[in-house]
C-alpha positions in Angstrom: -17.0 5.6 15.4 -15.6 7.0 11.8 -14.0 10.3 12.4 -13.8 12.3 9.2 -12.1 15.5 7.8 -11.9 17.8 5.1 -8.9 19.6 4.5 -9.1 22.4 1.9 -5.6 22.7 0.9 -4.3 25.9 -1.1 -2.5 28.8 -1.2 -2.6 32.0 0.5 -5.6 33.6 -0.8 -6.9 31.1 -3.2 -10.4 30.9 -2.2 -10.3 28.6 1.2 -12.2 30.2 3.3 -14.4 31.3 0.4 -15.2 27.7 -0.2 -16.3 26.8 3.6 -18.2 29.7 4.2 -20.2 29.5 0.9 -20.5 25.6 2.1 -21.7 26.5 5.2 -23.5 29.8 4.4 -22.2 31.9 5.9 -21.4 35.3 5.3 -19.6 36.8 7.8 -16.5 35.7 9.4 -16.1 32.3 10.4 -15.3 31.5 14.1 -13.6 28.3 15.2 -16.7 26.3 16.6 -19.5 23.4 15.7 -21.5 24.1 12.7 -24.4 22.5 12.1 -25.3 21.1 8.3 -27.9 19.6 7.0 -26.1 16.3 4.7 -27.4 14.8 1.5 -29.3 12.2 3.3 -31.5 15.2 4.9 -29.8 14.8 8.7 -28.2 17.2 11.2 -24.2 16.8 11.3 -22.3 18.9 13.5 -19.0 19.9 12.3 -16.0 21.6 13.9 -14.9 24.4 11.3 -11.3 26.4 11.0 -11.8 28.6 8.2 -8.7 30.3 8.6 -5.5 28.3 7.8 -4.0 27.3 11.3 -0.5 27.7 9.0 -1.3 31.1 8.5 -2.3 32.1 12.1 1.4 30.4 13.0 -1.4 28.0 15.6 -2.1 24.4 15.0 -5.5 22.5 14.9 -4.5 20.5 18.2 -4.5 24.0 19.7 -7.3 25.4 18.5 -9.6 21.9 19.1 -8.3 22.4 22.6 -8.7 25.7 22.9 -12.7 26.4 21.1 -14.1 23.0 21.3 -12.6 22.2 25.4 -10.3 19.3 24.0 -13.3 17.3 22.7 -12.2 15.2 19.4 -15.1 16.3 17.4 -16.3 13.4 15.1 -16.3 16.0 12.0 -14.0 18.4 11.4 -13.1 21.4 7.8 -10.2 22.9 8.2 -8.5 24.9 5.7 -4.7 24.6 5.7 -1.9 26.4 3.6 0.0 24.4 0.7 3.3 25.8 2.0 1.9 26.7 5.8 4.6 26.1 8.5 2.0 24.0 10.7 0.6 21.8 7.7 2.7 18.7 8.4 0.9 18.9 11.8 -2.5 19.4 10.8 -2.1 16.0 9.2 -0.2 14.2 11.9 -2.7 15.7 14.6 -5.8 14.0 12.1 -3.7 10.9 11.4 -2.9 10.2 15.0 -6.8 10.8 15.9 -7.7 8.3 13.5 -9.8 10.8 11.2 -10.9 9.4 7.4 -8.8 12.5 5.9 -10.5 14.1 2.5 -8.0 16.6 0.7 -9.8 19.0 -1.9 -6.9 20.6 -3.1 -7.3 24.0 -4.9 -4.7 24.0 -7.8 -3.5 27.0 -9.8 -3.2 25.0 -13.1 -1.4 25.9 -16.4 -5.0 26.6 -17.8 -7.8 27.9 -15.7 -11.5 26.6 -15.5 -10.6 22.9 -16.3 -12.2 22.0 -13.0 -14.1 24.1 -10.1 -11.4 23.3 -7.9 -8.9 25.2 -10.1 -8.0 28.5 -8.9 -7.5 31.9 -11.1 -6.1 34.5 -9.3 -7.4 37.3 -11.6 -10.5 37.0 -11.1 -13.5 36.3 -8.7 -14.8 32.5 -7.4 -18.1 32.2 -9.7 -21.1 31.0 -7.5 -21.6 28.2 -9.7 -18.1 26.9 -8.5 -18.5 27.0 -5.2 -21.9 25.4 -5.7 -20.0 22.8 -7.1 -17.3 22.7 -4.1 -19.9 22.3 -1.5 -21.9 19.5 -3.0 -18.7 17.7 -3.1 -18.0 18.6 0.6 -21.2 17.6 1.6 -20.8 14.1 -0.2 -18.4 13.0 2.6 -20.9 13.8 5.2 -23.6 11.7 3.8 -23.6 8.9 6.1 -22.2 10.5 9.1 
């Protein structure tokens, strides 16, 4: 079985959890469970989400697979994780050891804004377009899952 993950990596506030909740449509707050998408070849995948940087939360995403998904390796998992977290370094030795197919989308805050929809500007708001953008390329690596 291919494991895969998606790590959106980026700084504190860039637009992380942004990003997975427009991805999975969702407009509240995201809770650490299986979400169920529908991928580009028009089939149900279940996916265990962290919206909220484990880095941040000072938790890592052994802990929290344990803890919400009862110590289960899920076969998909989105986390989003903090350029600079404290925990990062063991979000990607936890997925490393588990054998996951690891996909970074990395959220940049480039000299010059707008050169890609993964850049970040920090002045001003995510267009929808963007994140459009973001979740098609998400929902690429779940094509054949």
């Amino acid at each position: 079985m291919c494991r895969k993950a998606v790590i959106i990596w980026g700084y504190s506030n860039s637009g992380k959890t942004t990003t997975i909740k427009h991805f999975l449509n969702v407009r509240r707050r995201l809770y650490n469970r299986v979400y169920n998408i529908t991928n580009n070849d028009r089939k149900l995948v279940e996916i265990f989400v962290e919206g909220q940087s484990p880095s941040e939360k000072d938790e890592t995403l052994e802990d929290l697979i344990k803890i919400y998904n009862k110590g289960i390796l899920p076969k998909n998992i989105i986390v989003a994780e903090q350029i600079d977290g404290k925990n990062a370094g063991n979000t990607v030795d936890y997925l490393i050891k588990n054998r996951y197919k690891i996909t970074f989308f990395i959220i940049q805050n480039p000299a010059k804004f707008n050169k890609d929809h993964w850049d970040y500007n920090p002045n001003t708001t995510i267009p929808i377009l963007d994140l459009d953008k973001r979740a098609e390329d998400i929902k690429a690596i779940f094509k054949s899952s």
